[in-house]
Every structure is written in structure tokens, then in C-alpha cells.
Backbone as CSV, one residue per row, in Angstrom:
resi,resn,N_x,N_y,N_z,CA_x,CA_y,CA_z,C_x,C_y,C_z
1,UNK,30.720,-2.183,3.236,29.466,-1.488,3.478,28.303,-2.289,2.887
2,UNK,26.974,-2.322,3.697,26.014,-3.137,2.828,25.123,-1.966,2.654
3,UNK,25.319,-2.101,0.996,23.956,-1.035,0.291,22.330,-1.560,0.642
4,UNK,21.533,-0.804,0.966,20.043,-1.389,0.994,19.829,-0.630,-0.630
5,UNK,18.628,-1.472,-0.742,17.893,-0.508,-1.505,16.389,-1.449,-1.862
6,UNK,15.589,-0.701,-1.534,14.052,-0.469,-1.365,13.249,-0.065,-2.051
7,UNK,12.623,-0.674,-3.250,11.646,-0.342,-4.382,10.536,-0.302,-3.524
8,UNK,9.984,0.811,-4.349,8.373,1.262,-3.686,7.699,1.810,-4.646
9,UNK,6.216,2.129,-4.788,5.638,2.684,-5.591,4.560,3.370,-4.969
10,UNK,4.894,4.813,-5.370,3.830,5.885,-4.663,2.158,5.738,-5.294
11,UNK,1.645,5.525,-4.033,0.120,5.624,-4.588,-0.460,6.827,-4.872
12,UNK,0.581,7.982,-3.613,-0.267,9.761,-3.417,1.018,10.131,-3.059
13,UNK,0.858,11.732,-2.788,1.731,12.162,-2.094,0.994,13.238,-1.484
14,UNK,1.561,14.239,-0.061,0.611,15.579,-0.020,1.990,16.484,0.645
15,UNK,1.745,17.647,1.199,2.988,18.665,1.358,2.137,18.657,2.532
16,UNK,3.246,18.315,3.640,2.831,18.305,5.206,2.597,20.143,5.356
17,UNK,1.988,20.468,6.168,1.686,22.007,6.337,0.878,22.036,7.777
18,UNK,1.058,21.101,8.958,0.575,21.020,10.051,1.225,21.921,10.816
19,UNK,0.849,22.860,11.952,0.983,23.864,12.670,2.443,23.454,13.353
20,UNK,2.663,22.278,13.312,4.037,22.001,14.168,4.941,21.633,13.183
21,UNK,4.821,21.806,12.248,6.440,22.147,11.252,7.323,22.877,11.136
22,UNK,7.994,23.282,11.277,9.085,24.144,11.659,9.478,24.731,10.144
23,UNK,9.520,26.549,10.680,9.931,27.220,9.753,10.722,26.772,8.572
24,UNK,11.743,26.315,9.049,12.964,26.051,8.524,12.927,24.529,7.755
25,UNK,11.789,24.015,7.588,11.112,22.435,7.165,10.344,22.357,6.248
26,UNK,10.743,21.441,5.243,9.373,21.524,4.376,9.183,20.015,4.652
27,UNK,8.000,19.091,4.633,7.614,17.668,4.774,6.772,17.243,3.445
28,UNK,7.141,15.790,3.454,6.041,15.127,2.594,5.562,13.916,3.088
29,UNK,4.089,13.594,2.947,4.090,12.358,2.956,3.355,11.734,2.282
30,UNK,3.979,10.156,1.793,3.905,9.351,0.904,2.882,8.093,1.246
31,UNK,1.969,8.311,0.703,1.345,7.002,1.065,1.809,5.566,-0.259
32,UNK,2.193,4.340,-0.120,2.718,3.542,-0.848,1.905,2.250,-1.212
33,UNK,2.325,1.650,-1.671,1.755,0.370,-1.652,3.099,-0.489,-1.007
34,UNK,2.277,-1.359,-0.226,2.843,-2.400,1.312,3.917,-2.443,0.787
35,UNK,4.686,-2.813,1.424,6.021,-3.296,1.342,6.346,-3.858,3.427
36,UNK,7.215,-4.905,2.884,8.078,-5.968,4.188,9.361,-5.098,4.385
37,UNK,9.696,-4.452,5.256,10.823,-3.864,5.483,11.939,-4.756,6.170
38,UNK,11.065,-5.948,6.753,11.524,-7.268,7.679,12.814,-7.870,6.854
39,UNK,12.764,-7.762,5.691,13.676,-8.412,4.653,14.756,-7.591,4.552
40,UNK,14.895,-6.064,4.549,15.985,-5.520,4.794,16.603,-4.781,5.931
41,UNK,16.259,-5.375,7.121,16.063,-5.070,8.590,15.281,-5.946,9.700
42,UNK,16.633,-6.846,10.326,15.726,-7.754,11.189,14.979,-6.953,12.104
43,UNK,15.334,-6.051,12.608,14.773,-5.094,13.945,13.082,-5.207,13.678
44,UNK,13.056,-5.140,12.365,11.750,-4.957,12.033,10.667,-5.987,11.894
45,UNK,9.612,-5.765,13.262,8.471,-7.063,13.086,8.263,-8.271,12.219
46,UNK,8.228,-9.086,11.911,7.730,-9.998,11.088,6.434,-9.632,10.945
47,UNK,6.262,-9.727,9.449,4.626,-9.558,9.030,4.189,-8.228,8.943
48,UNK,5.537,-7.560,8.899,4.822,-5.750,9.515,4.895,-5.384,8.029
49,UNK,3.942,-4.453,7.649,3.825,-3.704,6.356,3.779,-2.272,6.592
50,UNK,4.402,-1.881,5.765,4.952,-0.490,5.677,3.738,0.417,4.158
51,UNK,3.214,1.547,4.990,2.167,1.915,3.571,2.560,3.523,3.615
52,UNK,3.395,4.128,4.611,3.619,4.987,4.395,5.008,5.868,4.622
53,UNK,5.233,6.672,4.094,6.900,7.223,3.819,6.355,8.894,4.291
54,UNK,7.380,9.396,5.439,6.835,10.757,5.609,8.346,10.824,5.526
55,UNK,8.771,12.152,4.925,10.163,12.976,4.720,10.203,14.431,5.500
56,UNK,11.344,14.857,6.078,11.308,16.092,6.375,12.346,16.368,5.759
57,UNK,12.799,17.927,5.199,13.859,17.801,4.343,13.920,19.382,5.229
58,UNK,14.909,19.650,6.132,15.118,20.960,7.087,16.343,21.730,6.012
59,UNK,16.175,23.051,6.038,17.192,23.887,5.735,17.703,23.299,4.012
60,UNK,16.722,23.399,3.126,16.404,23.157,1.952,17.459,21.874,1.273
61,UNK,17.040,20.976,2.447,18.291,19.533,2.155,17.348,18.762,1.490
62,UNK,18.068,18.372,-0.063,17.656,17.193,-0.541,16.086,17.605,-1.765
63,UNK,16.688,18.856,-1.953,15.823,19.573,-3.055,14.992,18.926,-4.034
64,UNK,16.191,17.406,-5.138,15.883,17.041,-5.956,15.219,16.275,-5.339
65,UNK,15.173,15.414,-4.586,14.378,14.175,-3.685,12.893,14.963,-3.716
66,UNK,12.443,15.832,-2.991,11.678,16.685,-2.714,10.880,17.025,-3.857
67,UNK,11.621,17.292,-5.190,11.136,18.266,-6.732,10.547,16.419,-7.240
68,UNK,11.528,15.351,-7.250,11.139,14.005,-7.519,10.052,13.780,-7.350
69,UNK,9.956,13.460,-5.868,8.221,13.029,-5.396,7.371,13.553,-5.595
70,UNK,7.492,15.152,-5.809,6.027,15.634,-6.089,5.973,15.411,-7.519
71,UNK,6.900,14.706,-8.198,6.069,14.863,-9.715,4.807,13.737,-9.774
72,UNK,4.416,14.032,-10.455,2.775,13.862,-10.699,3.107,12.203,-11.527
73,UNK,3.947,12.333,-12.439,4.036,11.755,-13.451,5.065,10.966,-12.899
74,UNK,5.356,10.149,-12.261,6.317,8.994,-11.594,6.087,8.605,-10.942
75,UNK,5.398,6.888,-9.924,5.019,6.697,-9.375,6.026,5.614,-8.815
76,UNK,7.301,4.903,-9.683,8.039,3.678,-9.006,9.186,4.403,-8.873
77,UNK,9.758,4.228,-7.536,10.832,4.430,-6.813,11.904,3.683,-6.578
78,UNK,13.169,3.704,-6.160,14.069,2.845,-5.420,14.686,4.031,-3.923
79,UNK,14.793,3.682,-2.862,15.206,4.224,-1.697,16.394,3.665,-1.686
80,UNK,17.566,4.021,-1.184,19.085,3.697,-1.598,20.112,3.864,-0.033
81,UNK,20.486,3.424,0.245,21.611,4.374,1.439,22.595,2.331,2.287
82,UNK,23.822,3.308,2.538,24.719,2.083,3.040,24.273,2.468,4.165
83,UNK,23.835,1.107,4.929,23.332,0.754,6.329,24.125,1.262,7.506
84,UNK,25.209,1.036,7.228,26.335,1.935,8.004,26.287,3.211,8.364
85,UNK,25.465,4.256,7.315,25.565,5.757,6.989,24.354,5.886,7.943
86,UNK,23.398,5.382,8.305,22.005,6.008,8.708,21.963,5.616,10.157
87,UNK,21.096,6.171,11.020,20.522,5.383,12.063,19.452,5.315,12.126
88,UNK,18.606,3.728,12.229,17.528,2.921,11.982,17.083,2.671,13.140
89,UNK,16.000,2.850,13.581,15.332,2.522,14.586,14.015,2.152,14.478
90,UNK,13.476,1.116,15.127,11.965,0.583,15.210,11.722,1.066,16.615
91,UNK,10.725,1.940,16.413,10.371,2.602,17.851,10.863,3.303,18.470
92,UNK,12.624,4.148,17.723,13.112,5.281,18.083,14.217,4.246,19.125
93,UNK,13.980,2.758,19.117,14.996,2.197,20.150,16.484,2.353,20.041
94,UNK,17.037,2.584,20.883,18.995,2.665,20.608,18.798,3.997,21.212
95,UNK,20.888,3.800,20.878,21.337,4.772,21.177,21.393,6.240,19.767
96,UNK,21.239,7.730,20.384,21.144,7.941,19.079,22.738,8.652,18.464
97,UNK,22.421,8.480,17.242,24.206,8.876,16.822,23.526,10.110,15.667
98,UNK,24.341,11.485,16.292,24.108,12.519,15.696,24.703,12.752,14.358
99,UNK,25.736,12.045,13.810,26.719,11.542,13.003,26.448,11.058,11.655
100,UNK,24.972,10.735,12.186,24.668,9.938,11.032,22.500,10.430,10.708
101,UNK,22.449,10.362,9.592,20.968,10.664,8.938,20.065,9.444,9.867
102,UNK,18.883,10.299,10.199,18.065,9.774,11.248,16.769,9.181,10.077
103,UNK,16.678,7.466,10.432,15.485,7.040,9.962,14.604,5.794,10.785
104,UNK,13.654,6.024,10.936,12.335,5.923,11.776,11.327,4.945,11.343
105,UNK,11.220,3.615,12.113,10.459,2.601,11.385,9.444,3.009,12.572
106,UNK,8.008,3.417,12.376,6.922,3.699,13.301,6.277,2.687,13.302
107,UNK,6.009,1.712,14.430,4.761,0.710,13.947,3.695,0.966,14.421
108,UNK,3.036,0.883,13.663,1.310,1.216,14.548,0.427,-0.199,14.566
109,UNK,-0.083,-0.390,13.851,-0.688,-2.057,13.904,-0.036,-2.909,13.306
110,UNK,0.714,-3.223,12.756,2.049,-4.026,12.007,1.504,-3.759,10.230
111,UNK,0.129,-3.197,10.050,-0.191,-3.248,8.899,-0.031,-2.067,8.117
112,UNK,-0.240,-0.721,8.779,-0.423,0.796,8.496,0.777,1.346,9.057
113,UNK,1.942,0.571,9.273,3.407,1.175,9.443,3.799,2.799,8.494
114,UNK,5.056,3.307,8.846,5.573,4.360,8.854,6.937,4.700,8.687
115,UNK,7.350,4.665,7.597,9.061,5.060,7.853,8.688,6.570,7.647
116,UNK,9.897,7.001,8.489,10.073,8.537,8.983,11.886,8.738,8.403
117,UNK,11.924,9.900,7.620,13.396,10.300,7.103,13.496,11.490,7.157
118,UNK,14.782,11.749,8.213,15.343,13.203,7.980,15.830,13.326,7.472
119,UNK,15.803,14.581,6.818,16.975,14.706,5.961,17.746,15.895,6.430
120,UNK,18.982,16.457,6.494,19.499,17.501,7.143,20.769,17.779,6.059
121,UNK,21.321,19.143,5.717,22.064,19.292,4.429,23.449,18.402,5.168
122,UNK,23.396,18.262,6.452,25.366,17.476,6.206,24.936,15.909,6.103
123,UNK,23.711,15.699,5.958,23.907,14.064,5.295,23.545,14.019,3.811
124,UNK,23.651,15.562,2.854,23.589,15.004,1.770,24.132,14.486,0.948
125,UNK,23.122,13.435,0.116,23.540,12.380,-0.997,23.744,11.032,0.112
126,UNK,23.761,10.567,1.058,23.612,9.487,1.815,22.512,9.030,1.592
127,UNK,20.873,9.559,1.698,19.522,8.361,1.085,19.194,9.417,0.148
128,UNK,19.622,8.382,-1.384,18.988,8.452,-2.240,17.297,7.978,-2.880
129,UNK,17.078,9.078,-3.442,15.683,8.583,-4.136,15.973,8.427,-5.374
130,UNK,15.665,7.046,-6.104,15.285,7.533,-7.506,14.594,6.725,-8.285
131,UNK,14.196,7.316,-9.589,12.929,7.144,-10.448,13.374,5.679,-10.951
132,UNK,12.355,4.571,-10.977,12.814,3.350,-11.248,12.695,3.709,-13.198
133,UNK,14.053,3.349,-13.694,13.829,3.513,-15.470,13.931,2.550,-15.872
134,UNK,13.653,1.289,-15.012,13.905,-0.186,-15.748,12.391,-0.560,-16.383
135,UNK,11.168,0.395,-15.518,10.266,-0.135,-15.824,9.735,0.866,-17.160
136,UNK,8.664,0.350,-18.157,8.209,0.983,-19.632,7.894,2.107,-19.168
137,UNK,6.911,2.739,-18.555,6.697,3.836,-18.479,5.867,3.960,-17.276
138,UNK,6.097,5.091,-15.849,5.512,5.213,-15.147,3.946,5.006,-15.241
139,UNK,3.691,6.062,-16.272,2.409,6.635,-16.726,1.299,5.124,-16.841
140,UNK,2.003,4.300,-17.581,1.453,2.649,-17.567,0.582,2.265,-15.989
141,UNK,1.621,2.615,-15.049,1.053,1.983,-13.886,0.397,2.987,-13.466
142,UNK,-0.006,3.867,-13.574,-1.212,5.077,-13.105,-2.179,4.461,-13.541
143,UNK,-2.170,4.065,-14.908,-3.236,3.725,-15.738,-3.864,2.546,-15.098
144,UNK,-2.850,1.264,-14.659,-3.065,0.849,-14.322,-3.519,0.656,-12.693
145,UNK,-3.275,1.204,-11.799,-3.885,1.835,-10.714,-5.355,2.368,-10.556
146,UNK,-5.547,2.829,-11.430,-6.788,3.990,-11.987,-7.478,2.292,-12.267
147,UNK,-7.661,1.933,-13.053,-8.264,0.473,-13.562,-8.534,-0.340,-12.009
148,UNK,-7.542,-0.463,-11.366,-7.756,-1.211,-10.396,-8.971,-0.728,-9.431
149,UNK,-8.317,0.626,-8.835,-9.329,1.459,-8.226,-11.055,1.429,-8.907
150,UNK,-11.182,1.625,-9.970,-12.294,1.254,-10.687,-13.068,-0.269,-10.507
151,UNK,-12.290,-0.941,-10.469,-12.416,-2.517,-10.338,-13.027,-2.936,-9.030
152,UNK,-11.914,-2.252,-8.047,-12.816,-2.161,-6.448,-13.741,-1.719,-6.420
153,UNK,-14.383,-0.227,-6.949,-15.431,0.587,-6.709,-16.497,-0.377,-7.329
154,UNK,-16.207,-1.119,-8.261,-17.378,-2.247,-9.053,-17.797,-2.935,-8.288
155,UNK,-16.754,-3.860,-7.801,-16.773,-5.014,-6.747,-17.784,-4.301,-5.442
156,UNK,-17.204,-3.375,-4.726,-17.722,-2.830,-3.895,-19.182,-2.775,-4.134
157,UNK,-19.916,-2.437,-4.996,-21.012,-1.840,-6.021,-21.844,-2.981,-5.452
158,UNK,-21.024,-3.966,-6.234,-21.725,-5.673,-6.319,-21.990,-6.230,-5.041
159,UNK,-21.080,-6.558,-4.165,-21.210,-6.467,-2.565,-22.704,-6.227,-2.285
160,UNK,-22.573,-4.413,-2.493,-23.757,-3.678,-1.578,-24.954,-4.505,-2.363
161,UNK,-24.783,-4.424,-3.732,-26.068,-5.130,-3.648,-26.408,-6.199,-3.549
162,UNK,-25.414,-6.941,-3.147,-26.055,-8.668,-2.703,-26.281,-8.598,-1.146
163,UNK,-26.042,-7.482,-0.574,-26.485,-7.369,1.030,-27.764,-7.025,1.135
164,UNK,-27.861,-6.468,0.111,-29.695,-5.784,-0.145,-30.985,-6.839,-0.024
């Protein structure tokens, strides 16, 4: 079996609540910082960047995944699952196999990409989420995020006024 596994780091998260969600569904979606999915999936464009992660988790599958992401206080991830177990598609192409947990490479401009994950209770524990603990402390890279964001809004600042 070949394990993937996919470090990411959440920039946001929000609780999908659009009129076409289904009772029985709760959604999230993740906006990230880029990531090449090309490296663990030829199917997938060259050059394509991936910035966002939407989850559906139907019929209360995949609870802890779900309780995970919304914490406030964790922002680095690892995505986990044997390639074998899932079905991967760029553009929904193939055949589909009911057999197996459905995941969804969306491309839209190769830059503002989309992975899409169902989750359904008979594929649980097949894609794992979890909290990266190799790194010092989440909270560090908020901080550091927050700094950056600040840094742009400066830059930005400076820009406008040399256009002036």
C-alpha cells in the first residue's frame, strides 16, 4: 500500500451552512496556504496550487476530524490515507468506485484549486487528520501569520503612497 501524507497549514476555517447542504451534513471549509498536490498525484496539473480544503462529514462521520479543525488554537496539519483506500479524481474523471472514500481535486485556475473530501461513517479512520506535534507550538505560527499579515498591510500602505 502507498501511504500519502500531506502537511498543510490552516490559514481560516468557516462551517459551510449554504441552502444546499443536506440535513444529514455538516461541511467545512479550509482555506490553506498553497501547497503542489502534483508531487503526490501525477493526475494532478503541473504548477497547480491547492489553497483550499472543503470537507463534508454526512451522518456524524469523522467527529474528531471535524472537533480538530475548528480548534482555534492549531493551525499545522498532516492529511493521511493509503492511495489504494480512496478515489481521487481531478475533475471528477474515472470511473467511480462506491467502495471506497470519495476525494476531489477541483481546478479552477491552477492557482485557487480545491480538494473536496467525503467523508461517510463506512470509510471511517481511512483519511486521517492530524495536529502536526513535531512543530514548538501552533500558537508560534499564528503569531507569526498575524506579523506577516501586518507586514503586507505596511507594504500595501507604502505602495499606495508612492502611486500618489
Amino acid at each position: 500500500m502507498t501511504q500519502i501524507k500531506i502537511p498543510f497549514s490552516k490559514a481560516g476555517v468557516e462551517k459551510y451552512s449554504g441552502s444546499d447542504k443536506p440535513a444529514n451534513a455538516e461541511g467545512l471549509k479550509l482555506e490553506i496556504k498553497p501547497i503542489f498536490l502534483n508531487k503526490f498525484f501525477e493526475e494532478v496539473p503541473p504548477n497547480s496550487s491547492l489553497n483550499k480544503i472543503n470537507f463534508v462529514f454526512f451522518d456524524g462521520a469523522e467527529k474528531e476530524i471535524y472537533n480538530k479543525l475548528l480548534d482555534e488554537d492549531k493551525f499545522l496539519y498532516e492529511l493521511s490515507f493509503e492511495k489504494e483506500k480512496v478515489n481521487f479524481y481531478v475533475l471528477k474523471a474515472g470511473e467511480v468506485n462506491d467502495t471506497k472514500i470519495k476525494i476531489d481535486y477541483l481546478e479552477e485556475d491552477g492557482i485557487n484549486d480545491t480538494l473536496r473530501i467525503i467523508f461517510k461513517p463506512q470509510f471511517a479512520g481511512v483519511v486521517k487528520i492530524t495536529d502536526n506535534k513535531d512543530n514548538k507550538d501552533n500558537k508560534d505560527n499564528k503569531d507569526n501569520k498575524d506579523n506577516k499579515d501586518n507586514k503586507d498591510n505596511k507594504l500595501d500602505q507604502e505602495i499606495t503612497g508612492l502611486k500618489k
